[in-house]
C-alpha positions in Angstrom: 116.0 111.3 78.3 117.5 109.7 81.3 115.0 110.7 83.8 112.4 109.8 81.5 113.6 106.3 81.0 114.6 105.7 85.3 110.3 107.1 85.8 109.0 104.9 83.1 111.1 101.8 84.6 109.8 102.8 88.0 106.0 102.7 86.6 106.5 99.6 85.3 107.4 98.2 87.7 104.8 100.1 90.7 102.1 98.8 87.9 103.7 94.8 88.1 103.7 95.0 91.8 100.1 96.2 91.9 98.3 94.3 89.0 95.3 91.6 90.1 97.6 88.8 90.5 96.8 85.7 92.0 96.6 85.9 95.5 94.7 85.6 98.3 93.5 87.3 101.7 95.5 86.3 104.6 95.0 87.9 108.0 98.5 88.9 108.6 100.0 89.5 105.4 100.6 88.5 102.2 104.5 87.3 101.3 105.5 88.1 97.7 107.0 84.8 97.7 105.1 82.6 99.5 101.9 82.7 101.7 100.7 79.8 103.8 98.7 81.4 106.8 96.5 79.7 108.7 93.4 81.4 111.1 90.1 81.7 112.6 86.6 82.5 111.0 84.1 81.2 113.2 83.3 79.5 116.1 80.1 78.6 118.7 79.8 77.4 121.8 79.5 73.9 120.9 81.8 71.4 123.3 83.6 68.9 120.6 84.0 67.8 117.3 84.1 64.4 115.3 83.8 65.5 111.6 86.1 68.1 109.8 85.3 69.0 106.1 87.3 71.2 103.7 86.1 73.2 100.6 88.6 75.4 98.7 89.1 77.4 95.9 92.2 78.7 93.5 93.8 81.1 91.1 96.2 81.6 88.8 97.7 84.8 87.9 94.7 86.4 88.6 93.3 85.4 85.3 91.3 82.1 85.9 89.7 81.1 89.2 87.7 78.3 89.6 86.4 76.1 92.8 83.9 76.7 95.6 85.3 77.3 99.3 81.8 78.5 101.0 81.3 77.1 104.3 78.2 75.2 103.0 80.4 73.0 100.6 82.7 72.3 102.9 79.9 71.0 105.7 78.8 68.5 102.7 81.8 67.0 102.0 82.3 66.4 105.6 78.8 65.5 106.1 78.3 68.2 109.0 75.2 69.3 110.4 76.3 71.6 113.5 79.1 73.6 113.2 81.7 74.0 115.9 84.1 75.9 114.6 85.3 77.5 111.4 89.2 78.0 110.3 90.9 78.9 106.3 94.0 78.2 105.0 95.5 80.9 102.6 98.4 79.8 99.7 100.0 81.5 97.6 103.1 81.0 95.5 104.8 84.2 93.8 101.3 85.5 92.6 101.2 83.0 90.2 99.3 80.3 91.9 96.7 80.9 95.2 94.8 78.5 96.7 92.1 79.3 99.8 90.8 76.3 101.4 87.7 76.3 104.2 87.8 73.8 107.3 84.6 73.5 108.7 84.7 71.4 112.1 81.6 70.2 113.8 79.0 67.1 113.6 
């Protein structure tokens, strides 16, 4: 009875670990506490920059997502026309709240 009790503890908690929670894609890792990662998507050969527009999206516990972090809404809320570069920003506290924002960079 024991062992049966110590396997189903140990499935429970394998299945808690491993459940659609919210989080997000970060390039290193994500932390089961806290993720804030920064990095690199795109970037052309373009020589500078004067406009920088964001776009993001979020989640919480996996159950209810909602926002639009495509590289096309973030170019109109920074008014951009000609990319330069591309970067993301990945959140996420305890896999109850995630949040993945979109910087686009250009002119």
């Amino acid at each position: 009875m024991r062992k049966m009790m110590l396997l189903l503890l140990l499935f429970s908690i394998a299945a808690f670990c491993f459940t659609g929670c919210a989080v997000v894609g970060a390039p290193v890792s994500n932390g089961i506490i806290f993720t804030n990662v920064d990095g690199p998507v795109a970037a052309t050969m373009s020589d500078n920059y004067s406009k920088v527009g964001e776009s993001s999206c979020s989640a919480i516990l996996g159950l209810i997502s909602t926002g639009d972090a495509s590289i096309n809404a973030a170019m109109k809320a920074g008014n951009i026309r000609k990319i330069h570069h591309v970067d993301h920003n990945s959140m996420s506290v305890l896999g109850i709240y995630a949040k993945f924002t979109t910087i686009v960079y250009g002119d």
